[in-house]
Each structure stands twice: as structure tokens, then as C-alpha cells.
N, C-alpha and C positions, 0 to 999 in steps of 0.2 A: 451740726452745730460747731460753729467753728470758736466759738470764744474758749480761752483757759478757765481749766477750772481753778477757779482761784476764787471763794468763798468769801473773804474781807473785801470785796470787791463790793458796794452796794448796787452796779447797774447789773449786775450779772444774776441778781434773785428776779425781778420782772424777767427778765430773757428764759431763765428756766421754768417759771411756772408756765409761761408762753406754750413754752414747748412741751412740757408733759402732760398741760392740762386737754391744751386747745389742740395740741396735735395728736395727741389722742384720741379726741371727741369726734378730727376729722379721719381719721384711721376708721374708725367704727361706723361711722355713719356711712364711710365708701365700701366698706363689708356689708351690712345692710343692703346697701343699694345693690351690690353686684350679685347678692343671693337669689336677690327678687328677676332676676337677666333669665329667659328663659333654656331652657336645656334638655337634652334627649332630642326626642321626636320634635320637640317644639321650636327647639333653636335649628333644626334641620328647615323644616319650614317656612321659619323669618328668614332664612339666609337668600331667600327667594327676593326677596325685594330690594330692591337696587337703595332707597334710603337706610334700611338697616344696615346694608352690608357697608356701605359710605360712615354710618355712626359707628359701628364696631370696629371697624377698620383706624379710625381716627384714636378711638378710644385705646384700643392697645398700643398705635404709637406714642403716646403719650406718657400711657405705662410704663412703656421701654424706657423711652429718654428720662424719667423721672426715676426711676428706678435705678436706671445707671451712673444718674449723679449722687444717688444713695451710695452705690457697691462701689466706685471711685474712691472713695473716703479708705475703704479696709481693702480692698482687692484691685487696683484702678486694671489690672491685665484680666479681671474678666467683666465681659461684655455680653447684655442680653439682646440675644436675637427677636427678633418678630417672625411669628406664625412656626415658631422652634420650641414647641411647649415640653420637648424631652431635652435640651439642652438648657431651658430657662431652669426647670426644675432643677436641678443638678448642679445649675450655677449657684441658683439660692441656698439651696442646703448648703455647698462647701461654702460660700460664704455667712452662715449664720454660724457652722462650726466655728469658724476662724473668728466671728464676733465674740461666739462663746466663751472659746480660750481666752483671749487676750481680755474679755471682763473677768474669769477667774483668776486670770495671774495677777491681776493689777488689783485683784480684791485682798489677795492674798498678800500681796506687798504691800496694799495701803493697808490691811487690819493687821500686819505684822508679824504673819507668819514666815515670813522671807528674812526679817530686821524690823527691828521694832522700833516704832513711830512716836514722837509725841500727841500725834493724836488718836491713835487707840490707845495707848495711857491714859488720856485725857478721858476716853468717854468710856473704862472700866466701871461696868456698876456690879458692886456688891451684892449677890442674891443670894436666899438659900439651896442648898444643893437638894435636889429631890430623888434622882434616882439612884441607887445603893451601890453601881458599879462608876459612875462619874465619878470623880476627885478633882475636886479644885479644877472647874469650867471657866473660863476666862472668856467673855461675852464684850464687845464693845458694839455702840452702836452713835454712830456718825450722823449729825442732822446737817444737811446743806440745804438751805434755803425748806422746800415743803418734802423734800426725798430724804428718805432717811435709809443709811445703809447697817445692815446687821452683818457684823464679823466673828468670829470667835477664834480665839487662841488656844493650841496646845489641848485640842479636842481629844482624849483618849479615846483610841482606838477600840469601837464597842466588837470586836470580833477576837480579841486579845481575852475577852469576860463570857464569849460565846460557851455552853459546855457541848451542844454539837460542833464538832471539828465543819470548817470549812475545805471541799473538796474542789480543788479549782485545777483536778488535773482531767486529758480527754477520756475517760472514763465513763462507763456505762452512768447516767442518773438515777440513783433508787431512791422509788416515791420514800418518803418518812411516815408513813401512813402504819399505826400500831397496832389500832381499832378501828371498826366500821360500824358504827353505831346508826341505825336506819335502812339498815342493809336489806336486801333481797337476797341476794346473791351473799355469800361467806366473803372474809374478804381472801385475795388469793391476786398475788403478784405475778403477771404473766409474761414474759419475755415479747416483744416483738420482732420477727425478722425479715429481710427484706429477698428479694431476688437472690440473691447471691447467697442467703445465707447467712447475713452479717446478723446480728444484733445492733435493732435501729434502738430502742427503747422498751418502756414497760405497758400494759394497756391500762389504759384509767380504769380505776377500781371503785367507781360507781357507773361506770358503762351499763350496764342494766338496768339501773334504776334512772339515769337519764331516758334512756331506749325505752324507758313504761312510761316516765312520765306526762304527766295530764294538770293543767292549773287545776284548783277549789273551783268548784260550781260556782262559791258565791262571787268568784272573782272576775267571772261570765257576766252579770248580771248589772246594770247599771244600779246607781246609788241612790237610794230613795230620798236624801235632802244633800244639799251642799256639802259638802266636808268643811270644817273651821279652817281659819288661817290662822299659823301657825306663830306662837307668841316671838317678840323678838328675841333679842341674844343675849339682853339685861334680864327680863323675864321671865328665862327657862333658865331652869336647873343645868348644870355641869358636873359628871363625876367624872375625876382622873384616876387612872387605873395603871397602878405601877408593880401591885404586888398579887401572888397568889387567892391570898382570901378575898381580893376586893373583886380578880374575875373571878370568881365561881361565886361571887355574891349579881353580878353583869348576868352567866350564863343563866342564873335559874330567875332573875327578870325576863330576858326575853324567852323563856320557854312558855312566858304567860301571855307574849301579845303574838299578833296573825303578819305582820308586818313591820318590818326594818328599815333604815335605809343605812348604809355602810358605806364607805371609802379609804384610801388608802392611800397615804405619804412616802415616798420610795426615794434612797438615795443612793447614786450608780458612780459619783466622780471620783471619792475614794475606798473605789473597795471594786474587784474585779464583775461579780456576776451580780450585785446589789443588794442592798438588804432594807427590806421593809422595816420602818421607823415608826410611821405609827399608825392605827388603826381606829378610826372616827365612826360612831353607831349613835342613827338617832330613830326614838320611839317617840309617840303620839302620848304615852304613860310615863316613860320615866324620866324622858330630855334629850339633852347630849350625853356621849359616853367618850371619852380618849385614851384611849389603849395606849398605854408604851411600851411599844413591841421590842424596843430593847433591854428593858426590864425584864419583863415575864415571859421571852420569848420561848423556853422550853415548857410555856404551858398552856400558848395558845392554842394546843390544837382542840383543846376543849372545848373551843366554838363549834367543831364538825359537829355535835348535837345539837343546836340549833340550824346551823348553816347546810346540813345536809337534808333537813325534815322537808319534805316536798309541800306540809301543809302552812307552812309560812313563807312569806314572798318578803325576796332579798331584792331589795332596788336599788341599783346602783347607775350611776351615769358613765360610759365606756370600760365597759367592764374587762376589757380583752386582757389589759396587762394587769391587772387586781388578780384576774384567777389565775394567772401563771404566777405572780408573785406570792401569794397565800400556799400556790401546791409547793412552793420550791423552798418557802423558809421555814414552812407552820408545816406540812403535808393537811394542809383544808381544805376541804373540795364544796362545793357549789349543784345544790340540786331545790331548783324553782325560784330563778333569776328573772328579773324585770330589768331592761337595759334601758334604758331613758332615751340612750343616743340611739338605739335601734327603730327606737317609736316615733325620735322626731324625722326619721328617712321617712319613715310611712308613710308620716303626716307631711310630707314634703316641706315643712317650715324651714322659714328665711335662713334660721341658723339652726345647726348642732351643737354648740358649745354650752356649756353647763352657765355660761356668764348671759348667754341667749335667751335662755329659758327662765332663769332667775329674772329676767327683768320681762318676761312677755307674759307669766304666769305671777310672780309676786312683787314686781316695779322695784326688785330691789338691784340694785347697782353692785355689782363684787368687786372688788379691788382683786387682782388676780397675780398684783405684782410682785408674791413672795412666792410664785410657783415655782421657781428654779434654787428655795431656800434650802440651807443646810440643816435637816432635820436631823441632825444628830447632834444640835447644842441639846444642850440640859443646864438650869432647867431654860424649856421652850419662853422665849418673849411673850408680851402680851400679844402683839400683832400676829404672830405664827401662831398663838391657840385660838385667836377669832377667825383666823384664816380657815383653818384645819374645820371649827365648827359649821363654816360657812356651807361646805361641800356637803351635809347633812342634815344642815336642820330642814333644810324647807324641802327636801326631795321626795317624803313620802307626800307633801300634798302635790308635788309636781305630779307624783305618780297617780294621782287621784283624778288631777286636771286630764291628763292625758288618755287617762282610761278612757273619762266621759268622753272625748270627744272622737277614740278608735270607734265607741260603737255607735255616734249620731252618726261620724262620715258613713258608716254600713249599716245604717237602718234600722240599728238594735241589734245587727249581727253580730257576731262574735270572730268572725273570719280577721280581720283584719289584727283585732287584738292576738288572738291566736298566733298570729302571722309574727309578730313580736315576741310573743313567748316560745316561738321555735327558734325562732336568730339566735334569741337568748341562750337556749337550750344549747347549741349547736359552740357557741360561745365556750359554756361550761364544760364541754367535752374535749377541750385542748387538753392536752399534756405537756408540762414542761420537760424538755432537755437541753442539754450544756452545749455549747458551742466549740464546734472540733475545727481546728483549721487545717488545710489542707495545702498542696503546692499550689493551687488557685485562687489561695481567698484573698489575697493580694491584689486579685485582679479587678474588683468592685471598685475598690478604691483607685485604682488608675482609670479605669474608664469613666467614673465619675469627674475628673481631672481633666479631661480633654487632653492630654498630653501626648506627645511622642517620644516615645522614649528607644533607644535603640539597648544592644543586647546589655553593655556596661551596664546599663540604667537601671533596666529592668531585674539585674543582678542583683543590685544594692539597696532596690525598692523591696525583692524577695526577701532578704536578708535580713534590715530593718526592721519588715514587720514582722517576723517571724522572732526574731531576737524581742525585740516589743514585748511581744507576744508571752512569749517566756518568762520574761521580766514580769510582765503586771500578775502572771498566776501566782509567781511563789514570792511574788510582795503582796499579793489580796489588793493591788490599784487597779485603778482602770487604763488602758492602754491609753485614753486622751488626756490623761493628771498624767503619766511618765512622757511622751512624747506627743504631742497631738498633730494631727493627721497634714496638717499644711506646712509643717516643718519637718517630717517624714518625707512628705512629694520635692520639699525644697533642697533635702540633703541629697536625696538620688538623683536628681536633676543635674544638679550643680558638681555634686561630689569634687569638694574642695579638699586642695591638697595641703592647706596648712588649718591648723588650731584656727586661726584668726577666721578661719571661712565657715567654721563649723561657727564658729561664736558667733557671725555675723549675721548669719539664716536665724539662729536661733534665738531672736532679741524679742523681748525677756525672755532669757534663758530660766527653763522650767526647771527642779532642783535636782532632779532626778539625771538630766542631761547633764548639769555641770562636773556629779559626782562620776561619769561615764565618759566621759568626753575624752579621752584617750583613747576608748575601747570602740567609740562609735567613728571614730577618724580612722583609726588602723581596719573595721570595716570595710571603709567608703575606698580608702587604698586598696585591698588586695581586690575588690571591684574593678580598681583601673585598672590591674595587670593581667584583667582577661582580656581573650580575644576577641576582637569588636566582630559580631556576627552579621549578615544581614538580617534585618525587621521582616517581620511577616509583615504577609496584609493582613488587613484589619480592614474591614466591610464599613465604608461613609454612614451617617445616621441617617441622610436620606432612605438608602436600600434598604438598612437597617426597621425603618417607620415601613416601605411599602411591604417589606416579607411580610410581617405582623400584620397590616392590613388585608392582607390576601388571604390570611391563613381562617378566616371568617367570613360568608360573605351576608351582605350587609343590604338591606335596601334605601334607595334613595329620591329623596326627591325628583319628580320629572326624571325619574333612572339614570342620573348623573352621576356621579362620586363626586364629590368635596374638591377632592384634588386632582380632577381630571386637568390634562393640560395634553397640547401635543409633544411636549419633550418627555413626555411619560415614557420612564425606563421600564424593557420585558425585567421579566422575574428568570436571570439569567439560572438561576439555582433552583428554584424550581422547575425550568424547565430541564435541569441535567435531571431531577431526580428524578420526574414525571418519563424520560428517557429512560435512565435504569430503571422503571421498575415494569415499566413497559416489553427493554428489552431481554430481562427475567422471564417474562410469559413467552414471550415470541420467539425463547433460543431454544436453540435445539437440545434435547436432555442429552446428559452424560450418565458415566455408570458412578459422578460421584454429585450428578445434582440430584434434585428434587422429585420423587415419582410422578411418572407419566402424566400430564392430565389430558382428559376427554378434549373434543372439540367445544361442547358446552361450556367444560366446566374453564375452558380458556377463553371463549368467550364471556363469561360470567367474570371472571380475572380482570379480563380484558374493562369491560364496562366498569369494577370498582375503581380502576387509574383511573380513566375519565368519564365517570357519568356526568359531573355535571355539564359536557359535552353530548350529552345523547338526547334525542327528540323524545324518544319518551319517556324523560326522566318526570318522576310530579314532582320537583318542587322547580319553581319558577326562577331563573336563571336571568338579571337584566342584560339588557344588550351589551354595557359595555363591560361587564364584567366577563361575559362568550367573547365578546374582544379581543379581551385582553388574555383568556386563557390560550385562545389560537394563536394568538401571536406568541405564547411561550410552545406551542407545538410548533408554529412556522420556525421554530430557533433548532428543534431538535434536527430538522437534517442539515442545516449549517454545523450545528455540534457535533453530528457523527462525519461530517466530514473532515472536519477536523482534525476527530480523533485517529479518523481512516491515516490521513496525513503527518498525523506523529506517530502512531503503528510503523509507517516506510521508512522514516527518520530514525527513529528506534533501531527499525530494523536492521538499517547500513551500520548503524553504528556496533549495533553486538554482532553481526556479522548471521543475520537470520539465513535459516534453510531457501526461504521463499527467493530471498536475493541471488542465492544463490543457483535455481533455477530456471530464475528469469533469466542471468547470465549463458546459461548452457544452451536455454532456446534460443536467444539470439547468438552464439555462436554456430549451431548447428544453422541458424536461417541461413546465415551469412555462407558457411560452408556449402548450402545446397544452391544459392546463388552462385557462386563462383563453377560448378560443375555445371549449371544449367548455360552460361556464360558459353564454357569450354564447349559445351557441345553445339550451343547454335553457331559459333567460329567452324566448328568443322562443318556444318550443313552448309553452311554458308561456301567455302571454299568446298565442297563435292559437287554445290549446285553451277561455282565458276569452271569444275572441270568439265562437267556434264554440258554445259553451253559450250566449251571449246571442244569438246566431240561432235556436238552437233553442226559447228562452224565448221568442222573439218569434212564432215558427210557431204557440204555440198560444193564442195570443190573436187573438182572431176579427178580424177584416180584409176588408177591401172587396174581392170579385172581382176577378179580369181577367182578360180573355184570356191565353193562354200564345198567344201568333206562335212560328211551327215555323222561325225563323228564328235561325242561331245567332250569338249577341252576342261576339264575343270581347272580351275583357277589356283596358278600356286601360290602358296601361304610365303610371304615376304615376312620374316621374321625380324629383318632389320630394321626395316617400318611399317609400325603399327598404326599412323596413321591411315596409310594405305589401305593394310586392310580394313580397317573401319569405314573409308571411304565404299569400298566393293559390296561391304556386306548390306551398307543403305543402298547402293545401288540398287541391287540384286530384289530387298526388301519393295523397293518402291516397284520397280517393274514386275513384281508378281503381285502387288496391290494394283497396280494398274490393270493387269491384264487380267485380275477378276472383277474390276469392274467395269468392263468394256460389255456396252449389249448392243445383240444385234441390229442390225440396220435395212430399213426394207428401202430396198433401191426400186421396186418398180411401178409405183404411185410416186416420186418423184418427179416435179417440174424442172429440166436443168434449163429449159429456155430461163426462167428466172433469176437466176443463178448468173447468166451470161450475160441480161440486160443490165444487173444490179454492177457485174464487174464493168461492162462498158462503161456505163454514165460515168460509175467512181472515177475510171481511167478520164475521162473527159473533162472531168472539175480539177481532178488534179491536175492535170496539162496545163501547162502556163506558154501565155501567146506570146509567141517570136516576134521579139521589136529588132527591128533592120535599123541601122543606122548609115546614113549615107555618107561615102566615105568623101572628100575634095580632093581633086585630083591635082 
């Protein structure tokens, strides 16, 4: 909506009811329609058909683009992707954050808690004060056009009047629990520890009596006439309940009727861990009831005799954060819960939302637009206590409709209903504890951010929220009232070097920042003057999406995957672990690994790496998921050579023994080549003298005697070649003359012998050419 608001305006009333009315009507009716889209199994199924996947496919771009002219308006630098359902998410929230804040600040500047306005002047209305710790409540309420805005001024802080001490340091949680009234079990506070030893928390202290519990028979059992429908909100009674006698006059009502319905009002913006504000009970007997749980708050735990009795059913609609908010302000625990939102998953209906069911079970319409109100004015507007009764009066006949219809879907069976009252169960068995931060919890919030931050950044991101952090325990705020989370990412990011940078991020500056603003700039500085480190990696949300898909495996239509394609990346990281763990079994033991095992029992090893690789594994394996697993084993011997090749690298460089080896063999090779060298040079030159002895034999020569006396040979000490010469001689002619055998000459042809020399001599003879000479 782009027009000003600016109220004397008269074209500007038609433009807004346009938009609150009619854009509303189409908001919900596109909810509706996308409930009814089918999903699970079913939507695996349609995605078969080439027209469906052409309509859905259209339909989300549409989405996208429409959507992203929405988030332009507050965020225009994020952008929602298509078929990116973990980056869409992520984007949405930080941008409803960022809506949030900047409606809180600017509520708080137009209702005057920043400076004060003539028009919450204007619209002070004078009431009487109801509850005994309020003083002088200052309420304005703003009408523009059909929207009406509720502000209040100079709210006194109800935690200031608290007489239990608020503990908002990281500290063990202990339940508040005094008595145990419907007990099995005594009551008895029992430490929880973890691995290590730690102290995680305490055990719920009706763990037993959940662990036994069983509904009433009768509540098994369908209902033999209709249930009434439930008077409107003019024509049921209303008791407000602000002081001691009026609940313990509430408690001993309902210990007369079999069924409740309850809810709870909770406010988290100014105050660190929250505090339940007010407490809505409606009965079939006595009405509405409105607890004001900052009133009487060190006396509500007197509900636990009602609320813990297993033979009365508490109905309540998403119950999860009701039973951690009752354990953590009242210590009130929950035994024989009926969760509405549990019943309508069952029953698979269009919607969950408590505005759903109000109108598909009673036609009636909720206005839902004071959910995010400040239920810590006193006294409460009219609008916020029709709201508050809204959420109970017609929920025990929901719970009636819903019953009938768990046991028609099962045939009168009880199974389904059942199946509801165990979620429930399961629900009640939460325990609350305090939120500890740690060096990492910073990290949620940056990866939700899509950002990159390098190590400065990451510095002043640390710092921030830890400082934050700090700050909202020992103020009792919440860290998004002191600094909220998109101007935290904006000061790390940017980390400006003057005041004017810090002020600039921070527009409207929140009050808490302005009174800080020295201390949070000298911060973002001493961030600068570290040393800039390199960034890790950080894993793309592609790989990120397939690990988590692999980690399950899934069946699929025609044994496809969804997201099959051929640029399908292996599972680089599981294939390194499915390698360790593999080569764990297959190394060799040391005297400081793991005891020996069998050949069995390493084969047994062996097969839990990878069975679902084994033919006789029973559970059925589709094709492309044995694909895709072998292709992360086709990676392992690429990876061990790898590893092989940075071992050698390694190793040159620290200077390994192995290197060191290698060197010594090739210089010995080298060395026994150079002497194998040397010696065939001398065989070589003994075989040229032994030829030139024998060229000398046949050149005719002077006689002598041979004397039968034998000369042995004198040792030439001046060269040693020589004698090395003599002694291969010597060697050879006694290898020769032991292998010389006999020869039988008198079966011998020599005629043979004399034809073979003639011919030869004949061929080789070359004919005498005469040339005639002229005279």
C-alpha cells in the first residue's frame, strides 16, 4: 500500500477498508484452496502427470514473483527463490521479524512512549483501575478509518510487583512445584544428567502419572444426542478473576464439572523469558472465566487440583506452548489433555488454526487481529476481553464435534481417538528449561541471513549478540525490544567507523540503542583492529538439502527421486565417512586399537557399513538409490589416492623416514650400476685382447719348444687391471674346457663336409670380366 497515512484524507478510508477487508477475504480463501492441494503419498503420485506438474509449476512462479513485490517494500535485497523451500522459509521469517519490529517501534512512537503525541493525548480515555498492583494505566486507542489501534502508556512493569524473584541467569531451572496433589508417585525433584555428566534439567514430576494414564471409559464412547450449541458472548455469563477468594471460589466450580476448555495469553516483547498474562477457562455450567494471572499470580498453582485430576479432560487448542508456559510461571502441570490441533492432523482437515475450526464447526468468524496485543494493559479494553473469551467459549463443543467424528471415521472404534490422546499425552510431558547461550548460538542467526561474513564480521556478530544477550537478562527485556535482529546483522556487516554509521543502520533508533550507542561503536572498532582471517567453508544448501535427503531412504514413484537429474552431485562426505569406517575394520590392529575381531565378526562389521549394498539385504533398495550409493564407493578409491598423495607431500615436507629410504635405494641402484658399467668396459677390453692373441696365432712364427714345466703367472702389482684381465681369462678357459664333450669321429661323413665347402667356394667366386684393352 503505497498511499500516506494521513487520516483527514477522505479518499484514503475507501483504499483501506479495500485492503483490510477484501484482501483479507482473498488471503484466506487462497489458504483454503492450497489446504485442499494434495500431499504426502498423494502429491508423489499427481507429480506423474505432465498437466499437474505444468499447473504447479506455474502456480509457484507466481507465488514467487508476487511475493517478492510484497518483501521489496521492507527487505527489496532479499529475494525468494523457486523450488528453494529452505531458503524461502528463512527469507520469510527474517522478513516478518523485520515487519515486526519496525510495527512495534512506530507503535510505540505513535502511542507515545518514545514522545508524546497529540494524538494519544487525544484518545486517553479515563477508566477504572482494576487490578491492585497497576497505578495510574494510561490506554489510548486510535481509530483510522474501520482499524482501530490500542497503545498504552507508562505500563508499570508487572515483574517489579512479582514476590517470586525472576531468575534470568544460565542456571539450572527448578520446577516451582510445592505439592502434588493426585499424585501416584510422592512428589520428588530429580536431577537429569547427560553423557558427560552435566546436569541437563529436572524430570517432570508427574512422569508416572502421565506413563499410567488412560482417558474415562465414558469418553470412549460416542454421545447418545447431539451436544447443544453454545450460547453467544452477550448471553453467557463472564467472571473476572483478579484476587485470591474469587479463585478458590473458580477452583471448587470446576472440581464439579468432567470437562474444561482453557487457554492462555502470553507476553514475550518486554520481559526476557515471558510471562503469562492471562488465563481464559470455559465450562458448559458456569461460563467464561478470566484469570489475571498478574494479579493472583503466586496463587495459581491451585489450579494443579483440578488441572492434574486424570478424570477431567482439559481441552485445549495447540497446547505445546500453554504447558511450558503454566510449568515455568505457576509450576502447573497437565494430566488428561485433549489438543484440538492434534485432532484436526488426524482428521486431515483443510486447516489447523483455531479461526478454521471456529468457522467449519460453529460459522462463526474470529477476528484474530489483537493476537500480537499487549496484554499487560489494565484494565484490559473491551475488544481484548471479547478476544480472550473468543479462544474458549465454543471449544469444548469443538471438542464434542471432533470426538463424533474420530469414532465414525473408525467405525466406533476408539483407535483413532486414542491416537489423539497419546500426542496429547506426549505433549504434557515437556519440561520447561532456560535458554543457555553458548559460542555457537550466534550461529542460527547468521545462517538464517544468508550472509558472508568473513572473520572481522563474524567477530562483531559474536560480540553483539552475546553483549545483547546480557543486557536483556539483567534488564528482564527481550533481546528484539533492546536491539532486534536485522540491525544486529546490519552493525556486523557494515561495522561503521563513526556514530553517524551506527545511527544510520539503526533508523528508528530503539531506545535502548541510543542510551548505548557509544559502547556499541567502540565494540564494532576494536572488531576492526583484528586480524582479517581466512573464512571457512561453509557447505552450498544444495549439498546441504542432498546429505539430509540420503540420510533416509525413501520410496518413490516409478523408483525415481524427485530430484533426480544427471548433474546429480555424489555424497562427497559420505562417501569419506563410509571410507573411515570401512577402513577401521579392514586395518590392521595395533597394541593401542580396538580387540582383535573374528573373521565373522569383521565380516558382520563389514556388512553393517554397507548393507544396503548386500543382495541379501530384506529391505528393498530402489535402483537409483544402489546408484547413487556406488557411486559414493566408486569415490573411495579416487579419495584414498588422494590421501595416498598428500601422505608423499607430507611427507617431503616434514622430512619422513620413507623419503628417506627411497633416497638410499636409488643411490645404492645407482651405485651398483656404475660398478656393473666398470666391469663390462673391462670384459669388453679382455675380449679385444683375447682377439688380438688370437690374430697373432695365425701369423706364422718362429718354433719352440713347449718345456712341460708349468709357469705360473706373476702377480703385476702395478696394474691391476691386468691382473683382472688374467684371472677372467683363466676362469673362462676352465669353464670351457669342462664343457667341451666328446666327439665320435668314426660315423662321420667328411665327404659332406668337402662338397658343402666347394659349392660355398663356388658361389662366392665372382667371374673375371676381361676388358679389352686399344692398342
Amino acid at each position: 500500500m503505497n498511499s500516506v497515512l494521513n487520516p483527514e484524507a477522505p479518499e484514503f478510508y475507501p483504499h483501506l477498508t479495500t485492503v483490510t477487508q477484501g484482501g483479507y477475504k482473498s488471503v484466506h480463501k487462497s489458504i483454503r484452496s492450497s489446504n485442499t492441494l494434495p500431499s504426502g503419498t498423494s502429491y508423489d503420485l499427481f507429480k506423474t502427470f505432465t498437466d499437474f506438474n505444468i499447473v504447479t509449476c506455474q502456480l509457484s512462479e507466481n507465488v514467487v514473483q508476487q511475493s517478492n513485490l510484497i518483501i521489496a517494500t521492507e527487505l527489496p535485497a532479499v529475494k525468494l527463490k523457486r523450488n528453494d523451500h529452505e531458503y524461502n522459509t528463512e527469507a520469510l521469517i527474517d522478513t516478518n521479524d523485520s515487519f515486526l519490529d519496525r510495527i512495534n517501534i512506530n507503535i510505540d512512537t505513535t502511542s507515545g512512549v518514545n514522545e508524546p503525541g497529540y494524538k494519544f493525548l487525544k484518545g486517553v480515555q479515563a477508566q477504572p483501575r482494576i487490578s491492585s498492583w497497576n497505578h495510574a494505566p494510561v490506554i489510548a486507542k486510535i481509530q483510522v478509518g474501520s482499524t482501530t489501534f490500542i497503545g498504552a502508556k507508562n505500563i508499570p512493569r508487572p515483574q517489579l510487583n512479582f514476590k517470586d524473584t525472576i531468575d534470568n541467569s544460565e542456571s539450572l531451572w527448578v520446577p516451582k512445584i510445592s505439592d502434588k496433589p493426585n499424585n501416584i508417585k510422592p512428589l520428588a525433584l530429580n536431577i537429569l544428567y547427560n553423557d558427560e555428566g552435566e546436569a541437563v534439567g529436572y524430570e517432570h514430576p508427574y512422569k508416572v502419572e502421565l506413563d499410567l494414564y488412560h482417558p474415562p471409559s465414558y469418553v470412549l464412547e460416542p454421545d447418545t444426542e447431539e451436544p447443544p450449541f453454545p450460547a453467544p458472548l452477550e448471553h453467557t455469563k463472564l467472571t473476572y478473576v483478579d484476587t485470591e477468594a474469587q479463585l478458590d471460589a473458580l477452583v471448587e466450580h470446576l472440581n464439579t464439572v468432567n470437562e474444561l476448555a482453557v487457554d492462555l495469553e502470553h507476553h514475550s516483547y518486554r520481559t526476557y523469558q515471558g510471562i503469562t498474562c492471562l488465563i481464559q477457562i470455559s465450562t458448559n455450567e458456569g461460563g467464561d472465566f478470566i484469570v489475571d494471572a498478574l494479579a493472583v499470580r503466586e496463587h495459581i498453582h491451585k489450579l494443579n487440583l483440578v488441572f492434574t485430576n486424570p478424570k477431567k479432560i482439559k481441552v485445549f487448542h495447540g497446547a505445546e506452548c500453554d504447558v511450558i508456559w503454566l510449568q515455568r510461571d505457576f509450576g502447573v502441570y497437565i494430566v488428561g489433555l485433549f489438543d484440538t490441533h492434534q485432532a484436526a492432523k488426524v482428521l486431515n482437515l483443510g486447516g489447523l488454526s483455531l479461526k478454521y475450526l471456529l468457522m467449519k464447526y460453529c460459522r462463526v468468524d474470529a477476528d484474530k487481529k489483537y493476537q500480537l496485543a499487549d496484554w499487560r494493559m489494565r484494565p484490559l479494553p473491551e475488544e481484548l476481553v471479547q478476544y480472550a473469551r473468543m479462544d474458549t467459549h465454543y471449544l469444548l463443543y469443538i471438542w464434542r464435534m471432533m470426538r463424533a467424528e474420530l469414532l465414525n471415521k473408525d467405525a466406533l472404534q476408539s483407535h483413532l481417538l486414542l491416537s489423539v490422546f497419546e500426542q496429547s499425552r506426549q505433549i504434557c510431558g515437556v519440561t520447561y528449561n532456560k535458554e543457555v547461550i553458548t559460542e555457537s548460538s550466534h550461529m542460527p542467526l547468521y545462517s538464517r541471513s544468508k550472509k558472508s561474513f568473513n572473520s572481522q564480521q563474524m567477530a562483531a556478530l559474536k560480540m553483539l549478540y552475546k553483549w545483547r544477550d546480557t543486557q536483556a537478562r539483567a534488564l528482564d527485556e527481550s533481546t528484539t525490544y533492546l536491539l532486534p535482529n536485522h540491525m544486529l546483522l546490519s552493525l556486523a556487516e557494515t561495522m561503521p567507523r563513526e556514530l553517524q554509521g551506527v545511527n544510520a543502520i539503526c533508523s528508528p533508533m530503539p531506545p535502548f540503542v541510543k542510551q548505548n550507542l557509544i559502547t556499541i561503536h567502540r565494540m564494532l572498532l576494536s572488531c576492526r583492529e583484528l586480524p582479517n582471517e581466512p573464512q571457512l567453508y561453509q557447505m552450498p544448501t544444495s549439498i546441504r538439502n542432498m546429505v539430509n535427503a540420503l540420510q533416509t531412504l525413501s520410496y518413490y514413484v516409478h523408483d525415481i527421486s524427485p530430484e533426480f537429474s544427471e548433474e546429480y552431485d555424489v555424497n562427497l562426505e559420505q562417501a569419506v565417512d563410509l571410507y573411515d569406517e570401512y577402513s577401521q575394520y579392514c586395518a590392521e590392529p595395533s597394541d593401542t586399537a580396538l580387540p582383535v575381531m573374528s573373521p565373522s565378526e569383521q565380516t558382520i562389521a563389514y556388512k553393517t557399513v554397507v548393507s544396503d549394498l548386500n543382495a541379501e539385504a530384506k529391505q528393498f533398495i530402489p535402483p537409483f538409490d544402489r546408484y547413487r550409493k556406488y557411486r559414493s564407493l566408486a569415490q573411495m578409491e579416487e579419495i584414498k589416492e588422494y590421501k595416498d598423495k598428500e601422505a608423499k607431500i607430507a611427507a617431503i615436507g616434514k622430512g619422513n623416514e620413507l623419503i628417506k629410504a627411497e633416497v638410499l635405494v636409488k643411490l645404492q641402484q645407482a651405485k651398483s650400476q656404475i660398478e656393473n658399467e666398470e666391469k663390462t668396459n673391462i670384459v669388453k677390453n679382455v675380449t679385444i685382447d683375447i682377439d688380438e692373441s688370437e690374430s697373432l696365432k695365425k701369423t706364422p712364427q718362429r718354433k719352440r719348444k713347449i718345456s712341460t714345466e708349468k709357469v705360473e703367472p706373476k702377480e703385476s702389482v702395478d696394474n691391476p687391471i691386468e691382473h683382472k684381465k688374467m684371472e677372467l681369462i683363466n676362469t673362462n678357459s676352465k669353464k670351457s674346457d669342462s664343457d667341451v664333450k666328446p666327439f665320435a669321429y668314426k660315423n662321420v661323413d667328411y665327404k659332406k663336409f668337402h662338397n658343402d665347402t666347394n659349392k660355398e667356394r663356388k658361389q662366392k667366386q665372382p667371374k673375371m670380366k676381361f676388358k679389352k684393352h686399344k692398342k
